[in-house]
C-alpha positions as CSV (number, residue, x, y, z in Angstrom):
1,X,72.1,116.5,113.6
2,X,72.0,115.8,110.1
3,X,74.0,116.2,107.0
4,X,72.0,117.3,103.8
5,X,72.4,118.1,100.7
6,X,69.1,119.2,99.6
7,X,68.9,123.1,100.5
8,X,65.5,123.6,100.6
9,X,65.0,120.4,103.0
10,X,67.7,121.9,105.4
11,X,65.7,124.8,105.5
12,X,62.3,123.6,105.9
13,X,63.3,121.0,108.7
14,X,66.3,122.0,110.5
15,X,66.8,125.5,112.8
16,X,70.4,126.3,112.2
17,X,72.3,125.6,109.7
18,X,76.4,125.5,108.6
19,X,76.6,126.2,104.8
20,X,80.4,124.5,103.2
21,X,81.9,124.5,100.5
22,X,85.1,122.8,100.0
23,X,85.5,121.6,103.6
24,X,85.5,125.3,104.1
25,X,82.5,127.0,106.6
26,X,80.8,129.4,104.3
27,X,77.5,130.8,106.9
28,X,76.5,129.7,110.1
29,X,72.6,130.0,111.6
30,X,69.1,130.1,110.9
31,X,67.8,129.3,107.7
32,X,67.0,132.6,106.3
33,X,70.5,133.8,107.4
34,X,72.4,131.3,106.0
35,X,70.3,130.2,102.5
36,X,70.8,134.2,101.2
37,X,71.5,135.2,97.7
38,X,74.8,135.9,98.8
39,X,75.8,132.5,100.1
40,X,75.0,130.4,97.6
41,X,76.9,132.3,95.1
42,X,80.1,132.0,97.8
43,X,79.9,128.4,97.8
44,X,78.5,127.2,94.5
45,X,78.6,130.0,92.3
46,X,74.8,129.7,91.9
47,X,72.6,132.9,90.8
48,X,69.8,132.4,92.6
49,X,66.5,134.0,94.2
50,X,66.0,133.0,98.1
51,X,62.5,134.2,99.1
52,X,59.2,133.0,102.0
53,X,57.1,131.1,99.8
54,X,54.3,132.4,100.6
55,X,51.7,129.3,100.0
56,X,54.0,127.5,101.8
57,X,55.3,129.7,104.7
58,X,58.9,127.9,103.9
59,X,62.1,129.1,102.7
60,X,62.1,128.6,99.4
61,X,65.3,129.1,96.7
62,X,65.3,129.1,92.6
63,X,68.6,128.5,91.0
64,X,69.2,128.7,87.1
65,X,72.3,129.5,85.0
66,X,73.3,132.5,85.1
67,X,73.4,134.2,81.1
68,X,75.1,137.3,80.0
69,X,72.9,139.9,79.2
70,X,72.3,140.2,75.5
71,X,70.9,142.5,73.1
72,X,71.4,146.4,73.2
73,X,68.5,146.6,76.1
74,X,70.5,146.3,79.5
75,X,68.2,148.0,82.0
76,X,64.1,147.1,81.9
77,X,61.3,148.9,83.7
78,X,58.4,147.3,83.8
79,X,54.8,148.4,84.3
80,X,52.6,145.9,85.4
81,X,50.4,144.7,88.4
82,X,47.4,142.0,88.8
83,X,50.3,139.4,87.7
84,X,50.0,140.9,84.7
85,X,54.3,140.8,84.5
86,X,55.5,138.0,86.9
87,X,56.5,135.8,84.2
88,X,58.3,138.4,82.0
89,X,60.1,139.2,85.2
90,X,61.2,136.2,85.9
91,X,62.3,135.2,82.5
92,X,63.9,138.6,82.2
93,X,65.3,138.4,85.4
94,X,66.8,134.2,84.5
95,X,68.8,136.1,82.0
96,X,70.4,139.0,84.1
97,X,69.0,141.9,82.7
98,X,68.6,144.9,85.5
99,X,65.1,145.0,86.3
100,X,63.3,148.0,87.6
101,X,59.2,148.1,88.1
102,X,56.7,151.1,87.9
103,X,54.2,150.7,91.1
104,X,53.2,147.9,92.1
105,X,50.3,147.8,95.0
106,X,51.2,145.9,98.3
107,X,49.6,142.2,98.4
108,X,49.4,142.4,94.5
109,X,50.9,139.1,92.5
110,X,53.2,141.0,90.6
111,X,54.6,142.8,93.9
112,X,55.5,139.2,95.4
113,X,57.5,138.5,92.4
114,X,59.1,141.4,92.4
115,X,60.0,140.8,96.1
116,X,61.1,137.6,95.4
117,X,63.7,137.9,92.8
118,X,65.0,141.9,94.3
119,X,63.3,143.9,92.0
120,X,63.4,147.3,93.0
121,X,59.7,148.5,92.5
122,X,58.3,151.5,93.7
123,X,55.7,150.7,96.6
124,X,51.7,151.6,96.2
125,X,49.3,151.5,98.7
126,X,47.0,149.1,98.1
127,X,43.4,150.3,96.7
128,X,44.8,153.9,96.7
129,X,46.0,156.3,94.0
130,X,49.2,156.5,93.5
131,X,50.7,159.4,94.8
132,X,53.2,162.6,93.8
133,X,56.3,161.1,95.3
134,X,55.5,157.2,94.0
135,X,54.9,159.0,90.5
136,X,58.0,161.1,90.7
137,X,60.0,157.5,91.6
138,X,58.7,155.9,88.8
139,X,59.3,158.6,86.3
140,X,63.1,158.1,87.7
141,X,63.3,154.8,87.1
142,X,61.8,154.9,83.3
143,X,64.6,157.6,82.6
144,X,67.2,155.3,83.7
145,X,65.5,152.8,81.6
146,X,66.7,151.1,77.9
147,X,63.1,149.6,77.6
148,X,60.3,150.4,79.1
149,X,57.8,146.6,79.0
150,X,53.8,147.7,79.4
151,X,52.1,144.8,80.7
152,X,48.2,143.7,79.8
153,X,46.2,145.0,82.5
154,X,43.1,147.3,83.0
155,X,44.2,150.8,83.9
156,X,41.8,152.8,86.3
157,X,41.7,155.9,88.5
158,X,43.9,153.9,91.0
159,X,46.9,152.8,88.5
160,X,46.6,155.1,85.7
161,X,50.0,157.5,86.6
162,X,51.9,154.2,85.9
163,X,50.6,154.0,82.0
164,X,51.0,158.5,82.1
165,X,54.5,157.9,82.9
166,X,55.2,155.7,79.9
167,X,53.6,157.7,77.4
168,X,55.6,160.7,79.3
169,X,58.5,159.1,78.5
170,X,57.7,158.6,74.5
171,X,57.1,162.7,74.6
172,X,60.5,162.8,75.5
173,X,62.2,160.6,73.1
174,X,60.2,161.9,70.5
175,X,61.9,165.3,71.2
């Protein structure tokens, strides 16, 4: 038994842990049931992003302050892939704007990121077209959307719905 207070060390070495907070018991268990989102805001009021590293295999957690959202743009859909957007999502997502992403393939950079800080994406295939129903999603999503964020990647026969559905959406603000 140990005591620790460094969260990610707890994780990576020890296979249950007892989260407190003000001599109060807060979770109880594994790691990756005990080290949630969820927890850590309980006991320290932290907004966090508790993902599997996945270079590492380990738990892994990132904290930061949590900021009001500012600006007249609440909601964000972003249309990236080839890690193309995983830094504008995480900044974004640092300063609690709603995030929502176009497709991203499975295994792609951008897809991990998304995973990692609960971005709700719409799931591609990987090396396939996107289809009627992954289209139809994403087209939800950029309604719902303040800002639509096109990142800097090559579109092709495999990803191309994803830059139609912007440009569907400028038809329909134009009108």
């Amino acid at each position: 038994m140990i005591i620790a207070h460094d969260i990610k060390l707890a994780a990576k070495f020890c296979s249950r842990l007892i989260l407190m907070a003000e001599g109060q018991i807060v979770a109880d268990g594994i790691p990756s049931d005990v080290i949630t989102v969820d927890n850590l805001d309980k006991a320290y009021g932290l907004h966090s992003a508790v993902f599997m590293n996945k270079v590492t295999g380990n738990l892994d957690i990132h904290t930061y302050e949590a900021c009001a959202t500012a600006g007249r743009w609440k909601n964000i859909h972003i249309i990236g892939g080839g890690g193309s957007t995983g830094a504008i999502m995480r900044s974004l997502h640092e300063r609690s704007y709603r995030l929502t992403a176009g497709v991203l393939q499975v295994g792609d950079t951008d897809a991990d990121v998304a995973t990692a800080f609960g971005i709700d994406f719409v799931t591609g295939q990987a090396f396939s077209d996107i289809t009627d129903r992954q289209a139809h999603e994403n087209r939800k999503k950029i309604a719902c959307a303040d800002l639509v964020i096109l990142g800097n990647l090559c579109y092709g026969k495999q990803n191309l719905d994803n830059l139609k559905a912007v440009f569907f959406r400028c038809q329909i603000n134009r009108n």
